[in-house]
C-alpha positions in Angstrom: -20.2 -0.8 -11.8 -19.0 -4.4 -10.0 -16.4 -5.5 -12.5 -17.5 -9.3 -13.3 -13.9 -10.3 -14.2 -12.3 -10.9 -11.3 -8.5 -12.4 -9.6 -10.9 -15.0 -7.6 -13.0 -16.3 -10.6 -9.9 -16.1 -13.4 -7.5 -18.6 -14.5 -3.9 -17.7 -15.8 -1.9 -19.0 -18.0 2.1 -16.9 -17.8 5.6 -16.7 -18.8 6.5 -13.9 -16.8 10.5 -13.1 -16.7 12.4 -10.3 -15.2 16.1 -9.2 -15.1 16.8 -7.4 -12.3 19.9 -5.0 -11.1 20.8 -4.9 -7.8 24.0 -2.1 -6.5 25.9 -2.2 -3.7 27.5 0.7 -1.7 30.6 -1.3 -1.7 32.0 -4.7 -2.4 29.0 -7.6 -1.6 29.5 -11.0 0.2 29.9 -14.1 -1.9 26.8 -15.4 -4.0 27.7 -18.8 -2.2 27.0 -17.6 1.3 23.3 -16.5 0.7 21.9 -17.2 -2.6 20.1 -20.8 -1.2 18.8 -19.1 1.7 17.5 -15.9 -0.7 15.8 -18.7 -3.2 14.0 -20.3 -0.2 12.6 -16.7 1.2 11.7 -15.1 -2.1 9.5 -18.1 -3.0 7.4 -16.8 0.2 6.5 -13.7 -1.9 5.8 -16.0 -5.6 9.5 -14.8 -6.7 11.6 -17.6 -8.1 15.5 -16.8 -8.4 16.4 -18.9 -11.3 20.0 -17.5 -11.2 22.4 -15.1 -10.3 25.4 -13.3 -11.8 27.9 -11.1 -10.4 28.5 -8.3 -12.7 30.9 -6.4 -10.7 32.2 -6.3 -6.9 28.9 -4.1 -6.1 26.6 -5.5 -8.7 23.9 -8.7 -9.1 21.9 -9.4 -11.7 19.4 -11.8 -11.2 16.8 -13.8 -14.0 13.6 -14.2 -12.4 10.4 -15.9 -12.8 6.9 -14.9 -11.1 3.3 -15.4 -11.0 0.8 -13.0 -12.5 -0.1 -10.8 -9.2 3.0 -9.4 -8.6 4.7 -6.2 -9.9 8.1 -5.2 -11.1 8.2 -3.3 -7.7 7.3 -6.1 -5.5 10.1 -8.0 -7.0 12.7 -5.6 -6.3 11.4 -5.3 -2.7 11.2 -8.9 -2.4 14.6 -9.5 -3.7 16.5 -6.5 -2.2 14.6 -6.6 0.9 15.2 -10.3 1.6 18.9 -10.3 1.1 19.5 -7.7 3.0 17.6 -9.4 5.9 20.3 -12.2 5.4 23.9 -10.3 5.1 22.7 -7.4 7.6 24.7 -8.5 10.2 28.5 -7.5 8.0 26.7 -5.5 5.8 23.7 -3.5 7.4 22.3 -0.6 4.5 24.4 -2.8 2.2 22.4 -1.5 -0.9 21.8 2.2 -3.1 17.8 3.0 -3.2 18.5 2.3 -7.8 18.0 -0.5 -9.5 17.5 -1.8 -13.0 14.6 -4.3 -13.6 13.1 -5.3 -16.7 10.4 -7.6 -18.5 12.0 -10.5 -20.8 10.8 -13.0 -22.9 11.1 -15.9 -25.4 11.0 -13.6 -27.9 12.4 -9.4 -28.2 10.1 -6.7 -28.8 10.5 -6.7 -32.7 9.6 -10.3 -33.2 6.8 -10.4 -30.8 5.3 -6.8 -32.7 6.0 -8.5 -35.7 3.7 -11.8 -34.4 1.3 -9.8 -33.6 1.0 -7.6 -36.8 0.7 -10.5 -38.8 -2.8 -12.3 -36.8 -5.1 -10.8 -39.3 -3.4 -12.2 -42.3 -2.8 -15.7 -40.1 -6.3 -16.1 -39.2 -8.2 -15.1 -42.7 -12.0 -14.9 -42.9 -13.4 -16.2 -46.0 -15.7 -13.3 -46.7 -13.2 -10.7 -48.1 -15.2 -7.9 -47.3 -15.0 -9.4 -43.8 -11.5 -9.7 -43.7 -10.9 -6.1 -45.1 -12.8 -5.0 -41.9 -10.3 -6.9 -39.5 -7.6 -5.5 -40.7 -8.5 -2.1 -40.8 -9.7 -2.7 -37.1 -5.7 -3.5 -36.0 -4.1 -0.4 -33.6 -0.7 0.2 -34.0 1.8 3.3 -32.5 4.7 3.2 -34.4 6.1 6.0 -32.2 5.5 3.6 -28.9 9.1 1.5 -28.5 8.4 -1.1 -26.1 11.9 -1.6 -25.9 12.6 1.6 -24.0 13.8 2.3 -20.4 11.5 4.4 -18.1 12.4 6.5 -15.0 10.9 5.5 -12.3 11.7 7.2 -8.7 14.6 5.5 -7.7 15.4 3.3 -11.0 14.6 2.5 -14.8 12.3 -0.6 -15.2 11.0 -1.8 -18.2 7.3 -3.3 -17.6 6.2 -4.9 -21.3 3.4 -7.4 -21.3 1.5 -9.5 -23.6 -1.8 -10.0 -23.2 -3.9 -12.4 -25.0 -8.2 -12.6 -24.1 -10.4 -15.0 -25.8 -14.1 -14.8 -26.0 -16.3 -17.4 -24.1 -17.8 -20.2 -25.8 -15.9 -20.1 -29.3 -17.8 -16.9 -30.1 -16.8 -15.1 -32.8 -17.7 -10.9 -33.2 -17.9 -9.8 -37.0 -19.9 -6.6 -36.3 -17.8 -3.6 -37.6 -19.6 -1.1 -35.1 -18.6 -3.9 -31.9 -15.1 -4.6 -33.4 -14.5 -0.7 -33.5 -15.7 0.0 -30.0 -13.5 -2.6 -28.6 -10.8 -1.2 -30.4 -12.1 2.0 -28.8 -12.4 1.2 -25.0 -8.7 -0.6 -25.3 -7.4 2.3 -26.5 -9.3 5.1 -23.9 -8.4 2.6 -20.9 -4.6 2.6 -21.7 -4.7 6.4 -22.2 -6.6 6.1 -18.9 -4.0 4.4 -16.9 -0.9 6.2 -19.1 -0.1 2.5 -19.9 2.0 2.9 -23.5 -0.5 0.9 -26.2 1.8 -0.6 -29.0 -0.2 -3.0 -30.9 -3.7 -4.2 -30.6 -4.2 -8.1 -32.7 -8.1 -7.8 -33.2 -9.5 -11.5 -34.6 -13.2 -12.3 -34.2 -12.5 -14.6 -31.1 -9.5 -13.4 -29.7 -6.8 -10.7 -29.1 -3.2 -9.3 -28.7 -2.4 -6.4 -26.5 0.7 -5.1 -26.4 1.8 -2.4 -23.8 4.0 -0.9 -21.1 2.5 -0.4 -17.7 3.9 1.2 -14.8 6.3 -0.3 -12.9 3.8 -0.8 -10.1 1.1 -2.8 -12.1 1.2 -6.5 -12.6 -0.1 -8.3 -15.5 -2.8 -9.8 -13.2 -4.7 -5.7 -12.4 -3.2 -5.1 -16.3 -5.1 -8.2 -17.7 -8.3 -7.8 -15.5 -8.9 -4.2 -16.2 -8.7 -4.7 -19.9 -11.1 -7.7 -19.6 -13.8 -5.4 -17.6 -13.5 -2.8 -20.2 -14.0 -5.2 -23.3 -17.0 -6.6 -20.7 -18.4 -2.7 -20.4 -19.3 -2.8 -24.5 -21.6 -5.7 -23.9 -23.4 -4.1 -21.4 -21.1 -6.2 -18.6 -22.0 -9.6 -19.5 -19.3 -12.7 -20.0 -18.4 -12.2 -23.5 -14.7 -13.4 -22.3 -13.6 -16.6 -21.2 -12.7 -16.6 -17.4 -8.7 -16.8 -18.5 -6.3 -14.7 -19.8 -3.0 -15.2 -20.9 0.3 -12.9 -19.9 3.7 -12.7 -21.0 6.5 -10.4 -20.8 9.1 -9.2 -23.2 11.4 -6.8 -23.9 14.4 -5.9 -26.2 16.4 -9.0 -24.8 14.9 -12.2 -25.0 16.0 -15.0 -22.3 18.5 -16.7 -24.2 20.3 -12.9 -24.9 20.0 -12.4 -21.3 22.1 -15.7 -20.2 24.9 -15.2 -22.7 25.1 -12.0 -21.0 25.7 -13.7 -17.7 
């Protein structure tokens, strides 16, 4: 089955933030020397440097924005791969195959759960029978930290994303049996892809997803897969607007992550 939600006939709306680790086999060059010519090359791939800090003579971090297509791996090849293009001539293999990258966001993991946990009491329906059945439609895994490192095969990355989808033309779903197999399909395609469901926020004209996906899925194949498999309980027709929304987080938020620097 075509899926009908596609990157070509989507819009986006992001805050997608990443802090990334970078370690050296020995002492690097000066930040000064490169870190222009890295912002300039990385914006090639949709990666936007927004700063750098030396941690120790062999270590970078580096706070970075993107767009929704790419993944956490892509950004690590894009950074890593593009600065050693530029020092290779003094230092050629300059870098070890680990890193450390993880998802960030204006808010930590607690405060976004909490957000989200608290959308069916923020968006009452005035039927209370109604209501009742929203918020026994909410998912949540209280044994799923979204906070948490993974291993991935040559480093830990933390991939957390927030994903919001609205349904087309202010529609609003009060069905229990459609709410439930929503619920349903969301659930089976995360167990599908091993992505780590947190939280689902089920309203009658929207929803929160919270997960962790692997470290080589973006939020864009992330956001478009869950939209086709909402799509699949209305037989594949447009029940969602042709937008999405994705963010990161994590168990920093940004302004954690620049004291640190």
């Amino acid at each position: 089955m075509e899926p009908i939600y596609t990157s070509n006939n989507t819009q986006t709306a992001y805050q997608l933030n990443w802090s990334l680790a970078l370690f050296g086999k020995r002492e690097l060059p000066d930040q000064s020397t490169w870190l222009d010519d890295l912002r300039a090359t990385t914006e090639a791939d949709a990666v936007r440097v927004l700063s750098s800090n030396v941690r120790s003579e062999n270590t970078l971090q580096f706070l970075v924005s993107t767009r929704p297509p790419s993944s956490p791996s892509e950004i690590v090849r894009s950074i890593k791969g593009r600065l050693q293009h530029l020092i290779r001539d003094r230092f050629p293999k300059a870098f070890r195959r680990n890193y450390h990258i993880q998802s960030i966001g204006e808010a930590n993991t607690n405060v976004l759960d909490q957000y989200v946990a608290r959308q069916a009491a923020n968006h009452p329906m005035a039927d209370d029978a109604v209501q009742t059945r929203f918020e026994s439609a909410q998912f949540f895994d209280k044994k799923m930290d979204l906070s948490e490192w993974r291993i991935g095969t040559y480093g830990q990355y933390l991939n957390s994303l927030q994903i919001v989808l609205e349904n087309a033309e202010s529609w609003h779903e009060v069905r229990e049996t459609q709410l439930t197999r929503v619920r349903s399909i969301i659930i089976r395609a995360c167990q599908k892809k091993a992505w780590r469901l947190s939280r689902i926020g089920l309203l009658s004209n929207h929803m929160h997803i919270l997960l962790g996906a692997d470290v080589t899925e973006s939020p864009q194949s992330v956001a478009l897969s869950l939209m086709n498999n909402v799509a699949y309980v209305y037989d594949m027709k447009p029940i969602l607007k042709n937008s999405y929304y994705a963010g990161t987080f994590g168990g920093y938020d940004r302004g954690a992550v620049r004291l640190r620097e």
